[in-house]
C-alpha positions in Angstrom: -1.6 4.4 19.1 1.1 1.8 17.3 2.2 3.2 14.2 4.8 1.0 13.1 7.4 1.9 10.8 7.4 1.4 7.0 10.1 -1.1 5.1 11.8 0.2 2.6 12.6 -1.5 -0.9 14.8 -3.7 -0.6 13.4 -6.2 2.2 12.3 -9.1 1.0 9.0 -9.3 2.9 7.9 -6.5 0.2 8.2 -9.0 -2.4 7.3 -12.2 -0.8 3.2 -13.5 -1.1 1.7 -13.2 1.6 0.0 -16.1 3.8 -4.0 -15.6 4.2 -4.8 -15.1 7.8 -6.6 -18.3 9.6 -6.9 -17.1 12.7 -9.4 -13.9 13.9 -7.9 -13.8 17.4 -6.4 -10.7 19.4 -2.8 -11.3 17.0 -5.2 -10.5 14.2 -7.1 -7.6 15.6 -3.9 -5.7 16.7 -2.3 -6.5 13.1 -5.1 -4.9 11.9 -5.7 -1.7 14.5 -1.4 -1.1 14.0 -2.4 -1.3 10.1 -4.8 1.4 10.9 -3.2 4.2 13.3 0.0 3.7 10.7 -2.0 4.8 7.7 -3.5 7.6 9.7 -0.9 10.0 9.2 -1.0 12.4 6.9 -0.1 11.9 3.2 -1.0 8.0 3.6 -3.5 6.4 1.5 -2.8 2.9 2.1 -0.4 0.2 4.0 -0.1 -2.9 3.4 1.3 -5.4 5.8 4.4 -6.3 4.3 5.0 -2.6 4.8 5.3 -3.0 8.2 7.0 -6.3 8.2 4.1 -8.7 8.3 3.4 -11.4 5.8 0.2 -11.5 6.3 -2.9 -10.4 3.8 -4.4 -7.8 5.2 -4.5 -3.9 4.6 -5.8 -0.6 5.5 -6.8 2.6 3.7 -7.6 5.9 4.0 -9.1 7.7 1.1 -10.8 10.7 0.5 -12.7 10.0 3.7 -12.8 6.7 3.4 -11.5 4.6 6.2 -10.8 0.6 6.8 -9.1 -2.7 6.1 -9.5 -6.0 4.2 -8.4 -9.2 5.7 -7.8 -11.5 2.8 -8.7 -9.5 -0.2 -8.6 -10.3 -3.5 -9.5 -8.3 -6.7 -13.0 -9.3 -8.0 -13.2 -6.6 -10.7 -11.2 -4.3 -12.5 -12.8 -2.2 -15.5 -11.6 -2.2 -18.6 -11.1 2.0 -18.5 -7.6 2.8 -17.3 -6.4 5.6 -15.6 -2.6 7.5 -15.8 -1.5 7.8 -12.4 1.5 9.5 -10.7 2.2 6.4 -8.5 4.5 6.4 -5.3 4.7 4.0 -2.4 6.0 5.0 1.2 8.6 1.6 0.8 9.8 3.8 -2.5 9.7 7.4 -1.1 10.2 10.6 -2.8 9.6 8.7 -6.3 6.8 9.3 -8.5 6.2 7.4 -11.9 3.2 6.9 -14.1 1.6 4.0 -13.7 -1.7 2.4 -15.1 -4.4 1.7 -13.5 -7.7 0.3 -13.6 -10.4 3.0 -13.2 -12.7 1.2 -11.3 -12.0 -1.8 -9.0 -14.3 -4.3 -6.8 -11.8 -6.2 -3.6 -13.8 -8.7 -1.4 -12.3 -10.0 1.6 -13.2 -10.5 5.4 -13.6 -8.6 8.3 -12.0 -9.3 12.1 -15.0 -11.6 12.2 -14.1 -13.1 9.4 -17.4 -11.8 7.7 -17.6 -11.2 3.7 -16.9 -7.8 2.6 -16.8 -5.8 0.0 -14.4 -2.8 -1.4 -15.0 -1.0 -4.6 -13.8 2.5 -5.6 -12.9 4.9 -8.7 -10.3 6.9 -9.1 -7.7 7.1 -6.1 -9.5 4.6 -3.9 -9.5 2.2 -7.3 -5.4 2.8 -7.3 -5.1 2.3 -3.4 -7.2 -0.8 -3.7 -5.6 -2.2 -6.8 -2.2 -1.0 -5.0 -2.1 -2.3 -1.4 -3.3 -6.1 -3.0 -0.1 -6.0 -5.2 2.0 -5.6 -1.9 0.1 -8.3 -0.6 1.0 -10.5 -3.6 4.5 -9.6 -3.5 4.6 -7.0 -6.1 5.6 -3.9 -6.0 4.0 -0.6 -8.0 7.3 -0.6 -10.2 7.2 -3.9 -11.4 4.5 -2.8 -13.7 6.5 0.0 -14.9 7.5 -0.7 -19.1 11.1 -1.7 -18.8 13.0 1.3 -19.7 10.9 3.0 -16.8 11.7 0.2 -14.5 15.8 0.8 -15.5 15.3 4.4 -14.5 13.1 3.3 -11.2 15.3 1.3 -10.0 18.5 3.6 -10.7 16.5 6.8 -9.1 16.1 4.5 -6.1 20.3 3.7 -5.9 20.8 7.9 -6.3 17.9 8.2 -3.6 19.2 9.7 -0.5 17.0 7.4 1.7 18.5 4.2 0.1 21.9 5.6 0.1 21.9 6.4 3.7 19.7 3.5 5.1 17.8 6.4 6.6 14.4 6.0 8.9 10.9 7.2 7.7 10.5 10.5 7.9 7.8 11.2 10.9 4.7 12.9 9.9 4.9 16.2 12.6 1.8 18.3 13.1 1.2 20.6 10.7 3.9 19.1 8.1 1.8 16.7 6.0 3.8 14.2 3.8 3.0 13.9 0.3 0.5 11.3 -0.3 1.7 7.6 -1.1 -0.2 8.0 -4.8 0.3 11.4 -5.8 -3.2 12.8 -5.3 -4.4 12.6 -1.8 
């Protein structure tokens, strides 16, 4: 198993674009199995690349039972119902703020065989999807905040004992599940 650790705000691979991937070779397909073992722990909905240090597009998720990755996605459709959302992001831990979302939303992408495929989801898995490809685009989940919220984001973060310290992830140990990355899984 490689679960890698997560970035925290601050780095500026969370806010640099990605590159697409060109190349499905064994680089590719342990990005993407390191993508997956890290969001397997509890509490984690999605991780996106950057969040481990690679600018690369690709991500994983794991929602509500729901399990895989998407190697060059891109939103095809978002509906035009929104959702509120309690939004958090393991690079911003500990903080929650509302955040809208579509309610429904369609990514496409490619597999490690660089085969089409297709994500779409409501609810949670519609905020993970619509979530992780921000991160891949070089935004992160408060940049959408209004900009009073965004002030008080960004001044929780300073007061934030993790930024403050420069302390390491907290490690997911049996039996003590982490809150999830969006607030709901």
């Amino acid at each position: 198993m490689s679960m890698r650790p997560i970035v925290r705000f601050g780095d500026p691979v969370l806010t640099s674009p990605t590159a697409p991937v060109t190349s499905f070779d064994g680089h590719t397909e342990k990005l993407v199995r390191d993508l997956l073992d890290t969001v397997d722990a509890p509490g984690r909905a999605g991780v996106a690349a950057t969040q481990i240090g690679v600018g690369l597009r690709v991500f994983s998720y794991d929602v509500e039972g729901r399990t895989g990755y998407v190697i060059n996605p891109q939103i095809a459709e978002l509906s035009d119902e929104l959702q509120d959302c309690d939004e958090g992001c393991l690079s911003i831990p500990q903080l929650w703020y509302h955040t809208e979302r579509a309610q429904r939303a369609v990514v496409t992408g490619v597999d490690l065989r660089n085969e089409p495929i297709t994500v779409e989801g409501t609810g949670l898995m519609a905020q993970c999807l619509q979530h992780e490809t921000d991160h891949l685009d070089g935004m992160l989940y408060i940049d959408r905040l209004s900009k009073e919220d965004r002030k008080r984001a960004l001044r929780d973060i300073r007061r934030s004992d993790w930024f403050l310290t420069g302390g390491q992830e907290p490690q997911a140990q049996p039996g003590n599940a982490l809150p999830s990355a969006f607030g709901g899984a």
